[in-house]
C-alpha positions as CSV (number, residue, x, y, z in Angstrom):
1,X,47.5,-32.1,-1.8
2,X,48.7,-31.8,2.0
3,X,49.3,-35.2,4.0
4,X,46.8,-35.9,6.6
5,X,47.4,-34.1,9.9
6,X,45.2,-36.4,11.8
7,X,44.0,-39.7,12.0
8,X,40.6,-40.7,10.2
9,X,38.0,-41.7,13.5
10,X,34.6,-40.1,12.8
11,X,32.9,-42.0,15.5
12,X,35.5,-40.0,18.2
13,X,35.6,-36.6,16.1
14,X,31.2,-36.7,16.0
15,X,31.7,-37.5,19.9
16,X,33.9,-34.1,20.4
17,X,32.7,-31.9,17.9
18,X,28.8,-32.1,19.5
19,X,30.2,-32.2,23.1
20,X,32.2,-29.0,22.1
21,X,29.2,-27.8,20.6
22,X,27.2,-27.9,23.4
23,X,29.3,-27.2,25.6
24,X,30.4,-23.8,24.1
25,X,26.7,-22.9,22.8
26,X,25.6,-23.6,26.7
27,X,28.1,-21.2,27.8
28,X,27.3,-18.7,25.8
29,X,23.7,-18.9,26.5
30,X,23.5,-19.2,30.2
31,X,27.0,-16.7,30.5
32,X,25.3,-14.4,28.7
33,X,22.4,-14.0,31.0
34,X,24.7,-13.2,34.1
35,X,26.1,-9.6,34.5
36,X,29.2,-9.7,37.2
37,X,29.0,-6.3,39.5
38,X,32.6,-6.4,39.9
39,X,34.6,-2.5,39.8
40,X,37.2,-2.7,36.8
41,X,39.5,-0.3,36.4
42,X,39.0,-0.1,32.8
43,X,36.7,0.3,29.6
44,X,35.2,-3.5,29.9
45,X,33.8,-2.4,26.4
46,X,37.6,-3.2,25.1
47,X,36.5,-6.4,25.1
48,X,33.7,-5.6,22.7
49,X,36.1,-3.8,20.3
50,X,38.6,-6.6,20.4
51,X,35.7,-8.5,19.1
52,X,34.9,-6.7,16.4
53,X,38.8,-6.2,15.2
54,X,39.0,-10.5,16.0
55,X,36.0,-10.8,13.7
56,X,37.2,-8.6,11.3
57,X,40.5,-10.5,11.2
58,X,38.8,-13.9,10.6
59,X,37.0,-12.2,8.0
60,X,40.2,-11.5,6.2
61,X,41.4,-14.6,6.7
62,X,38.6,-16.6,5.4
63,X,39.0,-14.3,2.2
64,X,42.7,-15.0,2.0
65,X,42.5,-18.8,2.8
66,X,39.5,-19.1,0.0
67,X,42.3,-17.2,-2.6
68,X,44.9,-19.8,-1.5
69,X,43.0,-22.5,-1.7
70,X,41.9,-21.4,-5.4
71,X,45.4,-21.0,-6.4
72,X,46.1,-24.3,-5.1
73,X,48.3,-23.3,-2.1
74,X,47.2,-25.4,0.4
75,X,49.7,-25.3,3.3
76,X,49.0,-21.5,2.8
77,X,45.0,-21.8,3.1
78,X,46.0,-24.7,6.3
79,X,47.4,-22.2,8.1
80,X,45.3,-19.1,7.1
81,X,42.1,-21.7,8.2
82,X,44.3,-22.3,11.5
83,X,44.6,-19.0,12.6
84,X,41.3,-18.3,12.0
85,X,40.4,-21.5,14.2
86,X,42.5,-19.9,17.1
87,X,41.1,-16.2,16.3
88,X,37.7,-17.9,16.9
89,X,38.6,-19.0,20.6
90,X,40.2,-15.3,21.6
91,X,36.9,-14.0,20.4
92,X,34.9,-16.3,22.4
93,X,36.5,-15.9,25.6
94,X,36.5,-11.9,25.2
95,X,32.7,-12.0,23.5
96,X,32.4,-13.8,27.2
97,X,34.3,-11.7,29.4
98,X,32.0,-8.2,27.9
99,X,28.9,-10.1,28.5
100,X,30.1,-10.9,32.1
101,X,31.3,-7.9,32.5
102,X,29.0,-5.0,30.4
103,X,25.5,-6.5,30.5
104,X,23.3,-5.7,27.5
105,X,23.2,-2.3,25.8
106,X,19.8,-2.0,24.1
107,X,19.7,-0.5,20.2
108,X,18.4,3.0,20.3
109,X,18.9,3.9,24.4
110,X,20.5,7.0,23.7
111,X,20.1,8.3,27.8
112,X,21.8,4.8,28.5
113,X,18.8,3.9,31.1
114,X,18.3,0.3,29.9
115,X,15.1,1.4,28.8
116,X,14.2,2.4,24.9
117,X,11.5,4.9,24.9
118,X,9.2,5.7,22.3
119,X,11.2,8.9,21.7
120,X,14.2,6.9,21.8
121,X,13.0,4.4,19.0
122,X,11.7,7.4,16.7
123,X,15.0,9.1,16.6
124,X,16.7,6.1,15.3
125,X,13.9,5.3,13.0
126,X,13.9,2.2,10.8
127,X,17.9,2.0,11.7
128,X,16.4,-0.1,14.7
129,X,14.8,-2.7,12.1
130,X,17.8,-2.7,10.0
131,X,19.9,-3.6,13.4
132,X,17.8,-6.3,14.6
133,X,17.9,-8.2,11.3
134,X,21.1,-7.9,11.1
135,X,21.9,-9.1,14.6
136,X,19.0,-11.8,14.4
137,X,20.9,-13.5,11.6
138,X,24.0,-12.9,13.3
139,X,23.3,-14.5,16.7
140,X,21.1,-17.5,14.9
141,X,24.3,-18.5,12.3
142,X,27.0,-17.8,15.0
143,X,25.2,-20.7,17.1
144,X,24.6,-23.0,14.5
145,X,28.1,-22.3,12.7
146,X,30.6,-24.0,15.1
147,X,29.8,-28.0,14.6
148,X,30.5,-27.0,10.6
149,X,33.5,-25.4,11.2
150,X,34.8,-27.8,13.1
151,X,33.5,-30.6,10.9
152,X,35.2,-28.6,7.9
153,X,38.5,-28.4,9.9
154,X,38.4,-32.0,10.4
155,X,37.9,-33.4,6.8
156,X,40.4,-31.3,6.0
157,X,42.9,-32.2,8.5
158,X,42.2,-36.1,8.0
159,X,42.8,-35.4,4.0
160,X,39.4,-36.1,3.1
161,X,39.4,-33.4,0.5
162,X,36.0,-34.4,-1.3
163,X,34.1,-34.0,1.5
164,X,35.9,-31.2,3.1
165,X,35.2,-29.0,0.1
166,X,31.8,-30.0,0.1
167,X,31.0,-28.9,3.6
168,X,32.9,-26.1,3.2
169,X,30.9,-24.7,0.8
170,X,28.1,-24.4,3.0
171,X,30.7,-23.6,5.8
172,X,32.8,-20.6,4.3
173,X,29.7,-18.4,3.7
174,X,27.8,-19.0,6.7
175,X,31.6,-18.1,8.8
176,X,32.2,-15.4,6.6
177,X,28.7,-14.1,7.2
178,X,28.8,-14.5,11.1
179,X,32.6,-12.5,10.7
180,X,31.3,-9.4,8.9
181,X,28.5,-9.0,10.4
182,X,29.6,-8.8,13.7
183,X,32.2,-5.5,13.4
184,X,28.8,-4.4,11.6
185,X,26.4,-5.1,15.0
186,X,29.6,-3.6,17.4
187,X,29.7,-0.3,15.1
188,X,26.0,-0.1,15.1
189,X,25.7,-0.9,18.7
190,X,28.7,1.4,20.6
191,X,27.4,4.4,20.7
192,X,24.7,2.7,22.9
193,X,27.1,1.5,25.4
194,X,26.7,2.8,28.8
């Protein structure tokens, strides 16, 4: 096993993890809701493909760190875990930047005029069902997911083992979830992209 990297003080790590949490869940939420008319010269939906490739990435990772983890490498699975961490931050501030920037696309609005008509929902048929489930579950684990992740990362980097692979269990699918799905939600939602 790997030395601690921090020291124990769950009173302080509870504090930061829920402010964190809130913090970056608040964000999200009320950042989400704003749509910045500002004249780019580029694509601002880069910033949703970088997302999906990020995502995509952590999925990787997550695979790679639970195979090193099983094989008992674990400097290997620290750092793949790590990198995954920091992948999770460059997705958030571009997830925020396309929402500020791109607005909502709507599932099925083939003319692109923010409105889905009838037509518009019968030509992509029970696809439309299939993508809202998909991106229901999404959006409701991705804002539930960070407090366990960082709770995970902390047992782990305190050397409480035990309890770190005992969260982590509930952590690694629920991430891994939220990282697949989203490249799924981005290749579903693109061609809807004004």
């Amino acid at each position: 096993m790997l030395q601690p990297s921090l020291p124990k003080n769950d009173k302080q790590a509870r504090w930061l993890i829920a402010i964190f949490s809130v913090v970056v869940f608040t964000a999200v939420v009320i950042l989400g809701k704003v749509k910045l008319e500002v004249d780019v010269n580029f694509d601002v939906h880069i910033f949703a493909t970088i997302n999906a490739f990020i995502n995509a990435t952590i999925a990787l990772l997550l695979v790679a760190a639970l195979v090193m983890v099983k094989q008992k490498k674990y400097l290997a699975h620290k750092r793949l875990m790590m990198a995954a961490l920091l992948l999770s931050i460059a997705f958030l501030v571009s997830y925020i930047l396309h929402h500020l920037l791109a607005g909502e696309a709507k599932f099925g609005d083939s003319d692109h005029d923010g409105i889905v008509s009838e037509a518009e929902k019968l030509a992509v048929g029970g696809m439309r069902m299939v993508y809202f489930i998909i991106l229901i579950t999404h959006i409701f684990l991705a804002a539930i997911i960070l407090p366990f992740i960082l709770f995970t990362a902390y047992r782990g980097l305190t050397g409480e083992y035990a309890r770190h692979r005992k969260i982590a269990k509930i952590t690694w699918p629920l991430w891994f979830y939220v990282a697949v799905t989203g490249p799924v939600v981005y290749f579903m939602i693109s061609p809807y992209y004004s």
